[in-house]
C-alpha positions as CSV (number, residue, x, y, z in Angstrom):
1,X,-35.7,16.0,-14.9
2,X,-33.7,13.5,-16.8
3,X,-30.9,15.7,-16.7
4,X,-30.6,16.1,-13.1
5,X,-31.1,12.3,-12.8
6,X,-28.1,11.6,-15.4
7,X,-25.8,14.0,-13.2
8,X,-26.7,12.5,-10.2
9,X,-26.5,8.8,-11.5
10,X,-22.4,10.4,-12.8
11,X,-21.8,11.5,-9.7
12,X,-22.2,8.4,-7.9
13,X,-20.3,6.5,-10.3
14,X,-17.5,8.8,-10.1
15,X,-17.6,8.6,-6.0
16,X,-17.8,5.1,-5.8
17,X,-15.1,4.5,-8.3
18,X,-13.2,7.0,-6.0
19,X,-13.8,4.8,-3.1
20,X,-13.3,1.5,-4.6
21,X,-9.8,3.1,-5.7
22,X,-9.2,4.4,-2.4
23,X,-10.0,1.0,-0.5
24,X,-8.0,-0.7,-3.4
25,X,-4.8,1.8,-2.0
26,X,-4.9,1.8,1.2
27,X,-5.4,-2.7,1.1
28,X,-2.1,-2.5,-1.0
29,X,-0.7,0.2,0.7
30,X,3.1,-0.8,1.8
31,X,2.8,-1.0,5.3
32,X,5.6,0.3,7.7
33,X,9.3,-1.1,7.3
34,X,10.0,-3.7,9.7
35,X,13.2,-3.1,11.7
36,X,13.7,-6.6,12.3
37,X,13.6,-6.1,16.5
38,X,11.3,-8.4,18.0
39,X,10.3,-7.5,22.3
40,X,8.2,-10.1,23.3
41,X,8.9,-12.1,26.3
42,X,9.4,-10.6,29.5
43,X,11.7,-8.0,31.0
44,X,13.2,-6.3,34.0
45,X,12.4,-3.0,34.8
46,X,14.2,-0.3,36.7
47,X,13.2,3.0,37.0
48,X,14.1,6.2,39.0
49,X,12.3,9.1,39.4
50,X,13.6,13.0,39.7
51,X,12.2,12.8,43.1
52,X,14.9,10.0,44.0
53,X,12.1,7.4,44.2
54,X,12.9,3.7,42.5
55,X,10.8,1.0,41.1
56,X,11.9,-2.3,39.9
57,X,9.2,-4.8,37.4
58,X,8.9,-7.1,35.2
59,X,7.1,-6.2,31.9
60,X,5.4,-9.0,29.7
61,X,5.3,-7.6,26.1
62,X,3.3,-9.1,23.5
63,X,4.7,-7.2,20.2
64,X,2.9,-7.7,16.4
65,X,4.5,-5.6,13.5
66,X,4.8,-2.1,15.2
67,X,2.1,-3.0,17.6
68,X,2.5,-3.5,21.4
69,X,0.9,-4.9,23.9
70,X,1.4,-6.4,27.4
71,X,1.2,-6.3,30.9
72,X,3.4,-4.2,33.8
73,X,3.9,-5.6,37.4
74,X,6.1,-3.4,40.0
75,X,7.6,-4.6,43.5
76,X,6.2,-0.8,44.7
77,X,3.7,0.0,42.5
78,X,0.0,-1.5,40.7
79,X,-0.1,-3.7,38.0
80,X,-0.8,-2.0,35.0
81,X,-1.9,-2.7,30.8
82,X,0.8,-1.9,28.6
83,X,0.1,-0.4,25.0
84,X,1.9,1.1,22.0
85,X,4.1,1.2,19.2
86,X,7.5,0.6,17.9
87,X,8.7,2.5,14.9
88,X,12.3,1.6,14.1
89,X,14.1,1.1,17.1
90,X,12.3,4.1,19.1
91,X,9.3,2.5,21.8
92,X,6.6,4.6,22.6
93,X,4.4,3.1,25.1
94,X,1.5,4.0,27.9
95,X,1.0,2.3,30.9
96,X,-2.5,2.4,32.1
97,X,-3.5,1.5,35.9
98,X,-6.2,2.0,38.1
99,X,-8.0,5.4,38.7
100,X,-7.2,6.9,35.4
101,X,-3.1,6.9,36.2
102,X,-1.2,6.6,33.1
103,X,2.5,6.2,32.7
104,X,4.5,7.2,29.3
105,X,7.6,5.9,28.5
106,X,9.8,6.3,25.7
107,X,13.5,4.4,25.1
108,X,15.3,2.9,22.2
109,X,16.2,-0.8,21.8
110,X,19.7,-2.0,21.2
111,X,20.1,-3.9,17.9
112,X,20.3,-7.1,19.3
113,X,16.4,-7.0,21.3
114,X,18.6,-7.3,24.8
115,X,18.2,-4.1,26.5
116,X,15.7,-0.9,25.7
117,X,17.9,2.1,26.6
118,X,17.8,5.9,27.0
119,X,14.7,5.8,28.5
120,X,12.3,8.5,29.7
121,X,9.0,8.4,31.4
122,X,6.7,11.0,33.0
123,X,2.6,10.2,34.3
124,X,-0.4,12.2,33.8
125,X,-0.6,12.6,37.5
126,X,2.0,14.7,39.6
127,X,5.6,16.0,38.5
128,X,8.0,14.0,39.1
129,X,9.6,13.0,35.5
130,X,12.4,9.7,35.6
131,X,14.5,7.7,33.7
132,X,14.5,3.8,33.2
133,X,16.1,0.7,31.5
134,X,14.8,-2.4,30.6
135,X,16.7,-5.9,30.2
136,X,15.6,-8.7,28.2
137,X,15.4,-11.9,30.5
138,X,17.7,-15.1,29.5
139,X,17.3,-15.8,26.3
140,X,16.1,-19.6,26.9
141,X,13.4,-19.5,29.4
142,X,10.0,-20.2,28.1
143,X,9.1,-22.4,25.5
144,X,10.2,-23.2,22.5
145,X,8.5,-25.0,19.3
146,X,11.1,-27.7,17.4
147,X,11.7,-29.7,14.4
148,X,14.1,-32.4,14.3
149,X,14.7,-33.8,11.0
150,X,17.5,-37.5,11.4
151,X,19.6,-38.7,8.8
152,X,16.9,-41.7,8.2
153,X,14.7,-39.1,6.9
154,X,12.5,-39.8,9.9
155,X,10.9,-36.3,11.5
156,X,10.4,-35.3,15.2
157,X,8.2,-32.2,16.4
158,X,7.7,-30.8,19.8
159,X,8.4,-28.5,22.2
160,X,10.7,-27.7,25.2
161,X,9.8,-25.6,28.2
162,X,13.1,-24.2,29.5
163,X,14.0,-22.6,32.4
164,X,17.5,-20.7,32.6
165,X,19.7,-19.7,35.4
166,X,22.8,-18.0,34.3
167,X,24.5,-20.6,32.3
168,X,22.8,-23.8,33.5
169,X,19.8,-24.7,31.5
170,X,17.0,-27.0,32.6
171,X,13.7,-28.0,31.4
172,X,11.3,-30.6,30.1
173,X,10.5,-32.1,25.9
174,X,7.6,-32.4,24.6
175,X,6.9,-35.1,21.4
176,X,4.4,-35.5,19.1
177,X,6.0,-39.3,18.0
178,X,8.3,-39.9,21.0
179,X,8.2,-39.8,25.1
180,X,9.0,-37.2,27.3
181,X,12.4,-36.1,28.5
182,X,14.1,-34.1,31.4
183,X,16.7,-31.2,29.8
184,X,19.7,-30.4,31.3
185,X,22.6,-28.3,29.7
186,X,24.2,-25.2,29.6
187,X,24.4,-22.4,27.3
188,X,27.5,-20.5,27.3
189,X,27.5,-16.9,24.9
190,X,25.3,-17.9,21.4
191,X,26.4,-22.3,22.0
192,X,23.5,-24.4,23.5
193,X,24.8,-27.6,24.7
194,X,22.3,-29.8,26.2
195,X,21.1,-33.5,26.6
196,X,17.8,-34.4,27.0
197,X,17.1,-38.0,29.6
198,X,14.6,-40.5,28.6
199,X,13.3,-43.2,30.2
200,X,15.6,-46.7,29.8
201,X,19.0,-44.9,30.0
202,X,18.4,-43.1,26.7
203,X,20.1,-40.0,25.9
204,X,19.7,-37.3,23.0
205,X,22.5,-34.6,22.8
206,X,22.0,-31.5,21.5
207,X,24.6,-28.7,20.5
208,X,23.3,-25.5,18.7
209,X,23.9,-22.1,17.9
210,X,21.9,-18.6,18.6
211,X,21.1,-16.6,15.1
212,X,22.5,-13.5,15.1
213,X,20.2,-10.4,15.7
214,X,16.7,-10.9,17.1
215,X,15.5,-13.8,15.8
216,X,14.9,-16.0,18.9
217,X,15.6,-18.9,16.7
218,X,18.3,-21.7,18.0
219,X,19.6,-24.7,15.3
220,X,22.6,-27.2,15.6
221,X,22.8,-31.1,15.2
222,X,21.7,-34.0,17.5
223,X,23.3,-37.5,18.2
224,X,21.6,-39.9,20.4
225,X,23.6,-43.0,22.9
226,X,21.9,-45.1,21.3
227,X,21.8,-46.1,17.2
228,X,23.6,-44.1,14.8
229,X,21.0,-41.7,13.5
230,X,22.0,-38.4,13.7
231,X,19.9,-35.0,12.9
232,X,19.3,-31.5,12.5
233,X,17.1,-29.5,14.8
234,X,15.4,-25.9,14.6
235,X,13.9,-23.7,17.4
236,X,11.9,-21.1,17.6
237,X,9.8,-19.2,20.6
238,X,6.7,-20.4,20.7
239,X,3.5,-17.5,20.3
């Protein structure tokens, strides 16, 4: 009897340790490598089908590590919940809608996060297989979290809500330690030129520069009309 009981009491030593080793592998496991693209934001859609049949969308992707997630609305079709993955540069994605329809769509993202190409879709209802593009919508629009830091030492952080319409930039900024501005500016390949119009006839100017790739980050210098205090300024897209 006191055998049995020693080889039991083993035995689930020997499983547990198993299991703590196991848990202990797969928390320090090396997760996935990270290609660097980044989708979120919103895109344009279009898509034809075999049958000769087009839709045109707008996709809001919400991406986190390989994980994706978002929202689909068509001019022609029903809204639907976007899910999925991407591994490298290869997106693998279902579209769910109403009444158990599902879309699936597959394409491959350019290097620099502006276009997904090469794409193919087909549904889980009907025959009628197409192919599809997607476009990254300008760069600027939507809003952006910043940090200023002037030559005084003295620190600004905020946030600017841009809108862009080919090359003309406009918007509003947002300051934790200083009033509200109107943005105006243009942005012409990677250069951001801007000013941003306070109230009493000030004036900050703002020239940056895109970072290569798919960053979404924007940094450059700042002078102002008035005082000599001039800065440096980061942006990045605000979650």
């Amino acid at each position: 009897m006191r055998t049995k009981s020693l080889a039991a009491f083993l035995l689930l030593c020997f499983v547990a340790a198993g299991v703590w080793r196991g848990e202990g592998l797969a928390a320090n496991a090396t997760p996935e490598s990270d290609s660097g693209l980044r989708l979120n934001g919103k895109w344009t859609i279009q898509q034809k089908n075999s049958s000769g049949v087009t839709y045109r969308g707008a996709w809001v992707i919400t991406q986190r590590g390989s994980e994706i997630s978002g929202t689909a609305e068509w001019e022609n079709h029903l809204q639907g919940r976007i899910q999925g993955t991407l591994k490298g540069n290869g997106l693998d994605l279902t579209i769910f809608y109403p009444n158990d329809l599902k879309g699936f769509y597959k394409g491959s993202v350019t290097q620099d996060c502006a276009r997904i190409i090469r794409g193919t879709t087909t549904a889980n209802q009907g025959n009628d297989p197409g192919t599809w593009v997607g476009d990254r919508h300008p760069a600027l629009t939507g809003k952006w979290t910043i940090q200023q830091k002037n030559s005084s030492g003295f620190t600004y952080r905020g946030a600017w809500v841009i809108t862009q319409r080919g090359s003309e930039i406009s918007g509003a900024a947002e300051w934790e330690n200083h009033m509200r501005g109107r943005i105006q500016g243009t942005l012409e390949g990677n250069n951001l030129d801007l000013t941003i119009f306070y109230a009493d006839d000030l004036k900050g100017f703002y020239q940056g520069t895109f970072a290569p790739g798919c960053t979404q980050t924007v940094s450059g210098t700042t002078t102002a009309n008035r005082g000599n205090d001039p800065g440096t300024w980061r942006a990045e897209v605000a979650e």
